[in-house]
C-alpha positions in Angstrom: -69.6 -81.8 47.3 -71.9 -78.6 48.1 -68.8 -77.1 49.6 -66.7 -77.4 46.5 -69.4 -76.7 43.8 -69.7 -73.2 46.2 -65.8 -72.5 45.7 -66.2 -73.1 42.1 -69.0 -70.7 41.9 -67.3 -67.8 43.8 -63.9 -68.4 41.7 -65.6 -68.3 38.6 -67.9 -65.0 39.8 -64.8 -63.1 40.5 -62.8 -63.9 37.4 -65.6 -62.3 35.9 -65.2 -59.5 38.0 -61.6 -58.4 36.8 -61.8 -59.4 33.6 -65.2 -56.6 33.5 -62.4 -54.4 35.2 -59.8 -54.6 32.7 -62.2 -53.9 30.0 -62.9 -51.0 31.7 -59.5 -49.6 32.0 -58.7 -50.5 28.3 -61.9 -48.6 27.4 -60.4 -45.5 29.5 -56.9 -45.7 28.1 -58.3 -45.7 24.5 -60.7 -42.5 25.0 -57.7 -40.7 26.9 -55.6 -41.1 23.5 -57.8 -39.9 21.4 -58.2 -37.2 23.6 -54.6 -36.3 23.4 -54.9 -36.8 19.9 -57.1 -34.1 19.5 -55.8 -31.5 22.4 -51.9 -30.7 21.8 -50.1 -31.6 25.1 -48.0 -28.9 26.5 -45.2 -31.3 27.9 -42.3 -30.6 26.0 -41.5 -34.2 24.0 -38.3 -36.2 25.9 -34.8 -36.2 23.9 -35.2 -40.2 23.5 -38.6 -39.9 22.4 -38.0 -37.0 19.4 -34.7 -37.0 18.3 -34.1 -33.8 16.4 -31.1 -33.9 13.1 -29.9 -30.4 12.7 -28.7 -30.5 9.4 -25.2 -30.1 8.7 -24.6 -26.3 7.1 -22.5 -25.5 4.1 -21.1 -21.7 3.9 -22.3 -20.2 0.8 -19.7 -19.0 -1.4 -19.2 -15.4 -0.9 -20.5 -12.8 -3.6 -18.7 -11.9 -6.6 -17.3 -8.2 -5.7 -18.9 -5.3 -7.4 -17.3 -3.7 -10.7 -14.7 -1.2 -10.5 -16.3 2.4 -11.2 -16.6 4.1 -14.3 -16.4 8.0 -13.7 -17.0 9.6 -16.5 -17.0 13.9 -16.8 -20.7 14.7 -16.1 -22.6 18.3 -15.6 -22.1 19.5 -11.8 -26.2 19.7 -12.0 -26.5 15.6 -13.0 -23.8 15.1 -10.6 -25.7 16.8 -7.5 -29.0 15.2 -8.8 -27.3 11.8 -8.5 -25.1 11.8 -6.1 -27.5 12.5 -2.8 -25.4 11.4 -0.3 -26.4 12.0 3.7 -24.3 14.4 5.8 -23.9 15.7 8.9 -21.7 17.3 10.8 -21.2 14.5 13.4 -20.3 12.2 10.4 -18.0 14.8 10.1 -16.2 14.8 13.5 -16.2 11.2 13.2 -14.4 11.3 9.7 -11.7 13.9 11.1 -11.4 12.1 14.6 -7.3 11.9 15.2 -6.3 8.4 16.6 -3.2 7.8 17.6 -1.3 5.6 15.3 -0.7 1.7 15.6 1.5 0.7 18.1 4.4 -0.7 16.5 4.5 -4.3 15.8 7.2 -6.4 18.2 10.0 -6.8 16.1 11.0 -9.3 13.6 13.3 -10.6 11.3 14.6 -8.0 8.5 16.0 -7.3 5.3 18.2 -4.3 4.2 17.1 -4.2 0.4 15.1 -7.4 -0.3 11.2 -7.0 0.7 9.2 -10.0 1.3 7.7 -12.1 -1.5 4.8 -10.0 -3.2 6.3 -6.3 -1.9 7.1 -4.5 -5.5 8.4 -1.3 -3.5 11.0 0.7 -5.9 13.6 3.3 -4.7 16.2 4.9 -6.2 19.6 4.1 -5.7 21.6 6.6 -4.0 25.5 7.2 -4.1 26.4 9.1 -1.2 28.5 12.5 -1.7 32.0 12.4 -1.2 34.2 14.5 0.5 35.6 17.3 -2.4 39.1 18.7 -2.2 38.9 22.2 -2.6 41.9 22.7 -4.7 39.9 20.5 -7.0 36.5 21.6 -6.6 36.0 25.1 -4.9 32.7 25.7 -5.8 29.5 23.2 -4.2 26.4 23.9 -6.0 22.9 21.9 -5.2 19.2 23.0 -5.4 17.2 23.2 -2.4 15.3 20.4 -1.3 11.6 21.1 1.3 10.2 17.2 0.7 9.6 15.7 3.6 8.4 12.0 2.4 11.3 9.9 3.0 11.6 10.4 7.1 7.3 9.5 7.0 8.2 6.4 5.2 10.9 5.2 6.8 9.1 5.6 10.0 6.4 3.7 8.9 8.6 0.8 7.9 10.2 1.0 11.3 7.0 0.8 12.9 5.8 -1.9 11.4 9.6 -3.9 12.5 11.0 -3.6 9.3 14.5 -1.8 8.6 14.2 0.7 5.3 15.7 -0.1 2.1 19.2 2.6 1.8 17.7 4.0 -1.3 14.4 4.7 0.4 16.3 7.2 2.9 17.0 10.7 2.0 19.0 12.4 4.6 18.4 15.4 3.2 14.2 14.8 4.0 15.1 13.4 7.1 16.2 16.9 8.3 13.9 18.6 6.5 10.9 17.3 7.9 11.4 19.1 11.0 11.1 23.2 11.9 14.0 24.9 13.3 14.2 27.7 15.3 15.4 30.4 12.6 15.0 34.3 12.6 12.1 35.6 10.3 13.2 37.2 7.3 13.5 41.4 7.4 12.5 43.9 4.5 11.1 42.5 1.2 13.4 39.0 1.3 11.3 36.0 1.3 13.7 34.9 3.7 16.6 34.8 5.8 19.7 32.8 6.2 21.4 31.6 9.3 24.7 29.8 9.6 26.5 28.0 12.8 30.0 26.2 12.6 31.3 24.0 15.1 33.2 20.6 15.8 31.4 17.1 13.6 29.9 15.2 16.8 31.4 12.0 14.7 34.6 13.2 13.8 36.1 15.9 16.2 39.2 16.6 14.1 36.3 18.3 11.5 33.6 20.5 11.3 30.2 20.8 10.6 28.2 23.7 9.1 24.8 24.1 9.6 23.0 26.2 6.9 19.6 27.3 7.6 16.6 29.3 5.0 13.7 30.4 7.1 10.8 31.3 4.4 8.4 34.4 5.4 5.1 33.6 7.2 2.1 34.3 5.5 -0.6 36.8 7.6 -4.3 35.9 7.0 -4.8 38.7 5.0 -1.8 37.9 2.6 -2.5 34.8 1.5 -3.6 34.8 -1.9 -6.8 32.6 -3.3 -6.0 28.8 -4.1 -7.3 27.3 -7.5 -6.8 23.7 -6.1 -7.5 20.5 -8.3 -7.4 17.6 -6.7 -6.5 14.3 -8.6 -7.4 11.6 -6.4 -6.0 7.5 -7.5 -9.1 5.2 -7.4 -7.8 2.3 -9.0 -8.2 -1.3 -7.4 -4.6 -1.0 -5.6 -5.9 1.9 -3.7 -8.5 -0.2 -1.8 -6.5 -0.6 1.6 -7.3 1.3 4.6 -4.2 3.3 4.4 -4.6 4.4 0.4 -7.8 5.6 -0.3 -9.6 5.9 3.2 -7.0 7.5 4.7 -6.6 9.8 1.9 -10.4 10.6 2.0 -10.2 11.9 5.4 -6.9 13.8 4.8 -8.4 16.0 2.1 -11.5 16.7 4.5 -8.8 17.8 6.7 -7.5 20.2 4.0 -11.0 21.5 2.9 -11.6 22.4 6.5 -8.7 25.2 5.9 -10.3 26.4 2.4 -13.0 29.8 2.4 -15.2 31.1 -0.4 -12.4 32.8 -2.2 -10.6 29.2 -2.7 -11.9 26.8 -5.7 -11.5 23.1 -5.4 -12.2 20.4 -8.7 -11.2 16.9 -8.2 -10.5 14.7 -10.5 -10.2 10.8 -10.4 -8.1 8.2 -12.9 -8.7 4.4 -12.2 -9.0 2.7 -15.9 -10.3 6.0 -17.1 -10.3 9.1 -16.0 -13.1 11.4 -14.6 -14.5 14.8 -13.0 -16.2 14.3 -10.3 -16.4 17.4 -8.8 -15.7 21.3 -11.4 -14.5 23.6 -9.4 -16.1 24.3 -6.2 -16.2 27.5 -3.7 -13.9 26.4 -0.6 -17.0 27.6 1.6 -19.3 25.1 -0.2 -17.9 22.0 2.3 -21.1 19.8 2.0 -20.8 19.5 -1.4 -17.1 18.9 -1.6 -17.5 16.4 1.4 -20.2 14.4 -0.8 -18.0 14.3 -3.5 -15.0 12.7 -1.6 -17.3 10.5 0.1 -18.4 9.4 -3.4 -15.2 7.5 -3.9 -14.3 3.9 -4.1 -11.7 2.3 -5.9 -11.6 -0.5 -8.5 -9.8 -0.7 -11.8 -6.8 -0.2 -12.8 -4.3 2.8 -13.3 -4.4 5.8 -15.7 -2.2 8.2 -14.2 -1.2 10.1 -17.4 -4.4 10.4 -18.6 -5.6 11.9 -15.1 -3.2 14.1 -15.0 -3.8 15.5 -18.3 -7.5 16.1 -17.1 -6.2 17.8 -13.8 -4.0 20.5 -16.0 -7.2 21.0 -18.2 -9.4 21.8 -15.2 -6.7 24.2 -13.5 -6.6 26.0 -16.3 -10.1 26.2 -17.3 -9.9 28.2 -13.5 -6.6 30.0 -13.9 -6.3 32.5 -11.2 -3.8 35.0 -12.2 -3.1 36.0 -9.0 -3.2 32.5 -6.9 -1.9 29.8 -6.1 -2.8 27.4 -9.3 -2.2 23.6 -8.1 -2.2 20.1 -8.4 -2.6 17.5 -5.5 -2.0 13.9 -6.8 -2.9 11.6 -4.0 -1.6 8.0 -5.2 0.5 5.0 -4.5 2.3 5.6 -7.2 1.6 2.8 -9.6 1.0 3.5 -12.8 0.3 1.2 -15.1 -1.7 2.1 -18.1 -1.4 4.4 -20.6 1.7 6.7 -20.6 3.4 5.2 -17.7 7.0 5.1 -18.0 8.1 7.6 -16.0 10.5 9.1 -18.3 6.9 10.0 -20.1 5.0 11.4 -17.1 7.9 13.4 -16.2 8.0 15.1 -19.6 4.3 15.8 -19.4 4.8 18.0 -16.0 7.9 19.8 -17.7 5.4 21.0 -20.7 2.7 22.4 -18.1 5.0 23.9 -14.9 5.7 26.7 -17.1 2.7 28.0 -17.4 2.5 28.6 -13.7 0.2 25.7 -12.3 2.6 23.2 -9.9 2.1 19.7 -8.8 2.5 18.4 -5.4 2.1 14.3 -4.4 1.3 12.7 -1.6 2.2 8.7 -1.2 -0.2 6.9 0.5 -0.2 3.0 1.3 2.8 0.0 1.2 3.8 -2.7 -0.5 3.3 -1.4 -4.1 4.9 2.2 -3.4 6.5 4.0 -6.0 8.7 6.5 -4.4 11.1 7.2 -6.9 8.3 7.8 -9.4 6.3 10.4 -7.0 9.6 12.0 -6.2 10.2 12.7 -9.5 6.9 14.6 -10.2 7.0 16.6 -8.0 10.5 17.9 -8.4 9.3 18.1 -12.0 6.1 20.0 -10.8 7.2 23.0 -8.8 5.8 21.3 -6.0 6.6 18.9 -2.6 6.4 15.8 -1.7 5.2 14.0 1.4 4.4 10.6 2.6 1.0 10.2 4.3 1.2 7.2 6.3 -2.0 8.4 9.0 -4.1 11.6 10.2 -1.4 12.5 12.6 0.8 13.2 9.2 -2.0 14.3 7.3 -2.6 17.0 10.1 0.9 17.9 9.9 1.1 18.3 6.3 -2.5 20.0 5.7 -2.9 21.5 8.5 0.1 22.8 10.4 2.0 23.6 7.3 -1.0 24.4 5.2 0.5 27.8 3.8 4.1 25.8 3.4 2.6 23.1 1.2 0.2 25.6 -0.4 1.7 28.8 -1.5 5.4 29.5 -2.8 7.1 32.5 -2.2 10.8 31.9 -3.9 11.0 29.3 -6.2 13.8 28.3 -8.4 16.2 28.2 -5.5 19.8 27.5 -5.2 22.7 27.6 -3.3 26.5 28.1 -4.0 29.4 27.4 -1.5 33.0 28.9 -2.7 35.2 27.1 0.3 38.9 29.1 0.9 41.5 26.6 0.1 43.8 28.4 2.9 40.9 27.3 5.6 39.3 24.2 4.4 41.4 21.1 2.8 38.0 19.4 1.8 34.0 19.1 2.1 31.0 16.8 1.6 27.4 17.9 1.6 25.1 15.3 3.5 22.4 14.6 1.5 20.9 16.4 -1.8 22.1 13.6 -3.8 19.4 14.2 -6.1 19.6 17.9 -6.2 23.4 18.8 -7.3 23.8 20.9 -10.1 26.7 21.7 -12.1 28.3 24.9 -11.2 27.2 26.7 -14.4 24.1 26.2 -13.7 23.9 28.6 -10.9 23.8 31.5 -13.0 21.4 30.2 -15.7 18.1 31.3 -15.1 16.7 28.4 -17.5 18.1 25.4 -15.0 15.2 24.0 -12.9 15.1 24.4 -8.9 13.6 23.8 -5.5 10.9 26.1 -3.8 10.7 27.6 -0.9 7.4 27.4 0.5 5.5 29.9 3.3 6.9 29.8 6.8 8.8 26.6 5.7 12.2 26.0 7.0 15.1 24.4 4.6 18.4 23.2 6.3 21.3 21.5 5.0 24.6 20.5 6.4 28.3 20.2 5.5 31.1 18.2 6.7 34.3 20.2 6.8 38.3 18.8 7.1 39.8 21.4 8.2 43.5 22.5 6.7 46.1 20.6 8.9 43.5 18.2 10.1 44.2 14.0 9.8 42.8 12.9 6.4 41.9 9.5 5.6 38.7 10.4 3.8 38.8 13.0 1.2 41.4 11.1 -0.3 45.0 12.2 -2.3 45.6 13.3 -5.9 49.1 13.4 -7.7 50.2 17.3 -8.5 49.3 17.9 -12.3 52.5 18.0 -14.8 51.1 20.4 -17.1 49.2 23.0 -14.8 49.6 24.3 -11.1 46.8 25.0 -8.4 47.7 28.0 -6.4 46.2 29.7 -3.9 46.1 33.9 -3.8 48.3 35.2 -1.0 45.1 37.2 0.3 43.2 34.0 1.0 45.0 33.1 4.1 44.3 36.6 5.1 40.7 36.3 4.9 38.7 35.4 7.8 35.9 33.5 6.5 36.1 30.1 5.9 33.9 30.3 3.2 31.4 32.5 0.9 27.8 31.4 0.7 25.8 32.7 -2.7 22.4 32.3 -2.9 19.6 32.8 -6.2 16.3 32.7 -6.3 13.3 33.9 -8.2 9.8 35.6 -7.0 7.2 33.0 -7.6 6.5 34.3 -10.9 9.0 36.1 -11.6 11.6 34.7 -14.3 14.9 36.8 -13.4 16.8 35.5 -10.1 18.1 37.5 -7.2 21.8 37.0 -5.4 22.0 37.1 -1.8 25.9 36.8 -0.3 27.2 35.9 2.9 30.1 34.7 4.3 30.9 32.1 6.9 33.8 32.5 10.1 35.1 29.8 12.0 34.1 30.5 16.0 36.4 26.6 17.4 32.8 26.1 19.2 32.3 22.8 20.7 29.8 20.7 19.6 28.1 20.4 23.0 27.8 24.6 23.2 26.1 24.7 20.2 22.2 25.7 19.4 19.6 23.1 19.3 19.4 23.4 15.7 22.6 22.3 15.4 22.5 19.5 17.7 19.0 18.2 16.8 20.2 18.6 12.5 23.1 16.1 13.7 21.5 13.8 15.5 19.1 13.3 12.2 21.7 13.7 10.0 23.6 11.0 12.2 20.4 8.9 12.3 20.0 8.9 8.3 23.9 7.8 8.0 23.4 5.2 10.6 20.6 3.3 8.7 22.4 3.6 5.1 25.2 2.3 6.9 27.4 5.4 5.5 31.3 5.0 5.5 31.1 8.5 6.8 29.3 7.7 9.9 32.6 8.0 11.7 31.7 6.8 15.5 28.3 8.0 15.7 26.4 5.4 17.6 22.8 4.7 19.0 24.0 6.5 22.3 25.8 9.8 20.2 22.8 10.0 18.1 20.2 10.0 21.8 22.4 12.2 23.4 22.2 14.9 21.0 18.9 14.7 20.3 17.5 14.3 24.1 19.7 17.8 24.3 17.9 19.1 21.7 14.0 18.6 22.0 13.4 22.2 22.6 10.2 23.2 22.3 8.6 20.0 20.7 4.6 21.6 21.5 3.7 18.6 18.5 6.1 16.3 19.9 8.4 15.5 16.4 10.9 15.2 18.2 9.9 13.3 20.8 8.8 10.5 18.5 12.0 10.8 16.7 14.0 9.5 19.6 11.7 7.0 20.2 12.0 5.7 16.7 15.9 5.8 16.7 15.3 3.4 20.0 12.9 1.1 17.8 15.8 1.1 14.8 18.9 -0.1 17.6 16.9 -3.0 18.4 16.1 -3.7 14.8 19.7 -3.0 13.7 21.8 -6.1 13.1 25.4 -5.8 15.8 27.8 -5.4 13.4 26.3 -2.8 11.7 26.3 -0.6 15.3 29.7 -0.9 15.0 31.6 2.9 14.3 34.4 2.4 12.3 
């Protein structure tokens, strides 16, 4: 009985015991928590334990764009007091930085003469010269032609794997747009004239003249002050990198080649037009850079009333003995105010007269006006190129600064009488656009081409000789009530031909007559100069992408191997990249248009 009453005891005593111990702990647990409670802990929290909800993001919608400029004519002192722009000369070097152009796109799919949906592209159409019997016609009269836009664009559209539109390739600008190797003019003549004859590289029962003007090279000292206003597009369609960027840094390029005796204005048309710079010394190039920096497109287009503007401010700085002129930089679409172009073009023909000329340069794709800029300039005294990158703006503002720039012979044009006893019948490749009627070529009051400094014109002929096969030029009934002879002393005559020439100093307003003629040498193709060859194998290249039904059996390979012969020089490497692209353009070209007939 003692014994269990003693267990019960010593059971009970430590039950006591732990339950004392638990109350401890509890106690402990409790002033550990509050603890923690009041001391952060620096364990970072489990995933399980604090599950974090990133909310899901929406993208904002983007801001509404800024509104198109308003440029309206303002004091040069506002203007400067406004428009503090930073400058520095590495911003320069890195605005003028030459980069090679885009490698051309792999190629794709392509249409002749329909673009893609949304590509408003216009070009004339063109129908080819054809061959001329000389007992018909004796006399071949055209204008000279120194544009060089349609070869620029037509390489672009290569490039980008696209095959050019026929009306958007002028054979004539296709040999134009490269230098030959021609004599410099002697004496007081603006310059000279060479000539070469040999057998067509297409068709060897014919010939091919090669007629070449090589215009005088201007000396530092001789080249006369430039009253230059340029009238720059800033309208909305000019927002692309190669419109109104590239143009910025191409007329940075052509301010770099300006001095203190030049003046430069420019003007800019977008919904209205604007001066945004009055006429500026050439040496002044910080102020002219912050000017074209200025720019920015938005609206849309005003190209009369621009233009208008641009004649006011060239003659406001009339330089009676400079070069007066005005550089429209544009795409070409006009679309407000006077813009048909029969208008535009009658508001150049009022002001070329008074001896300011307009040149264009195209910039940009897919809206391009060609035939409009064309136009314009032909109406302006002036050229016409196609800037399609600062490799071509180089070319055209830079190497040929003086030949863009400054006219020596304007009014130009040419006047082939061909000897029926030598030559059965003729066609002139190119120049569609620039034929005149035979009267015209002693009437000082029809309109020409120019000749510009140290710029090289050349145009070519395709010639069946008398006796030769004929299925080209084709045949003609003899008349009933009239006969076409020949004078006895024409066989006797060695020339194949007489070559007039007119032109007119650049402000003069009586032309000059220059006479030459032309004897047959039978030299073979492959003996003759690399003028000739190279002019052929362009001239071969042009027919082969308008799918001409004179190309005769020129061929990818003809049109390599004469030009490979011909590279000459090349210190820019023209013709270097011409080869090239004619490689590009066989594997765009669809087979059975490779075919020769």
């Amino acid at each position: 009985m003692e014994k269990k009453t003693l267990c019960l005891s010593v059971l009970l005593g430590f039950l006591l015991l732990f339950s004392a111990c638990q109350e401890n702990r509890r106690s402990a647990n409790q002033r550990g928590i509050a603890q923690q409670e009041q001391t952060p802990s620096a364990q970072t929290p489990t995933v399980e334990k604090h599950r974090i909800e990133v909310p899901r993001t929406v993208d904002a919608p983007p801001p509404p764009p800024p509104p198109p400029p308003v440029y309206e004519e303002i004091p040069r002192e506002e203007f400067m007091e406004e428009k503090e722009l930073e400058f520095s000369n590495q911003s320069i070097e890195r605005d003028l930085s030459i980069q090679a152009p885009p490698a051309p796109v792999p190629p794709k799919p392509s249409r002749r003469d329909n673009w893609d949906d949304g590509n408003t592209e216009t070009y004339d159409h063109i129908v080819e010269n054809d061959f001329q019997l000389v007992t018909d016609h004796a006399l071949s009269t055209f204008s000279v032609d120194v544009d060089r836009a349609s070869y620029a664009n037509v390489r672009r559209m290569l490039s980008q794997g696209q095959l050019p539109p026929k009306g958007s390739v002028r054979i004539e600008e296709f040999i134009n747009y490269f230098d030959y190797d021609y004599a410099q003019p002697d004496g007081e003549q603006p310059f000279s004239i060479s000539t070469e004859m040999a057998d067509c590289p297409w068709n060897m029962e014919h010939k091919l003249l090669h007629l070449g003007l090589q215009g005088k090279e201007l000396a530092q000292g001789e080249v006369p002050p430039s009253n230059l206003v340029f009238l720059i597009d800033v309208s909305g369609s000019m927002q692309d990198n190669n419109k109104l960027p590239l143009l910025k840094n191409a007329f940075k390029l052509l301010v770099g080649q300006l001095d203190a005796k030049d003046r430069i204005a420019i003007v800019v048309y977008a919904g209205s037009s604007g001066l945004v710079l009055p006429a500026t010394p050439g040496s002044e190039k910080e102020k002219i850079m912050q000017a074209i920096n200025s720019l920015y497109p938005g609206g849309s287009t005003a190209g009369a009333e621009g233009i208008r503007l641009a004649y006011q401010i060239a003659q406001e700085n009339f330089m009676a003995e400079g070069n007066n002129r005005i550089i429209l930089a544009t795409d070409g679409d006009f679309n407000i105010g006077v813009s048909s172009e029969s208008g535009l073009v009658n508001l150049i023909e009022e002001k070329r007269n008074g001896g300011i000329f307009l040149s264009v340069l195209g910039f940009g794709t897919g809206n391009y006006k060609d035939a409009t800029m064309e136009k314009l300039a032909d109406k302006g005294n002036g050229n016409y190129a196609y800037i399609d990158n600062l490799f071509e703006a180089k070319k055209v503002l830079v190497n040929e600064f003086s030949g863009t720039l400054f006219t020596i012979a304007k009014d130009v044009k040419i006047q082939i009488e061909f000897n029926p006893a030598k030559v059965h019948a003729y066609r002139l490749i190119g120049y569609e656009n620039r034929i005149l009627k035979k009267e015209d070529f002693n009437d000082d009051t029809k309109d020409a081409g120019e000749i510009g400094a140290g710029h090289t014109v050349t145009a070519l002929y395709e010639i069946i000789p008398v006796g030769a096969n004929n299925t080209l030029a084709g045949k003609v009934d003899e008349l009933k009530y009239q006969s076409v002879t020949t004078l006895p002393t024409a066989q006797q005559y060695p020339e194949w031909m007489t070559i007039k020439l007119r032109y007119k100093e650049p402000t003069g307003t009586v032309s000059k007559l220059l006479t030459l003629t032309v004897e047959n040498r039978d030299l073979k193709w492959q003996k003759s100069s690399d003028n000739y060859r190279f002019s052929a194998a362009v001239a071969a290249f042009g027919m082969t992408l308008r799918d001409s039904q004179y190309k005769g059996t020129t061929d990818f390979n003809l049109i390599s191997k004469l030009a490979i012969s011909a590279k000459g020089d090349d210190r820019e490497g023209y013709r270097a990249e011409f080869v090239r692209l004619t490689g590009l353009a066989e594997v765009l070209m669809p087979k059975e248009q490779m075919k020769s007939d």
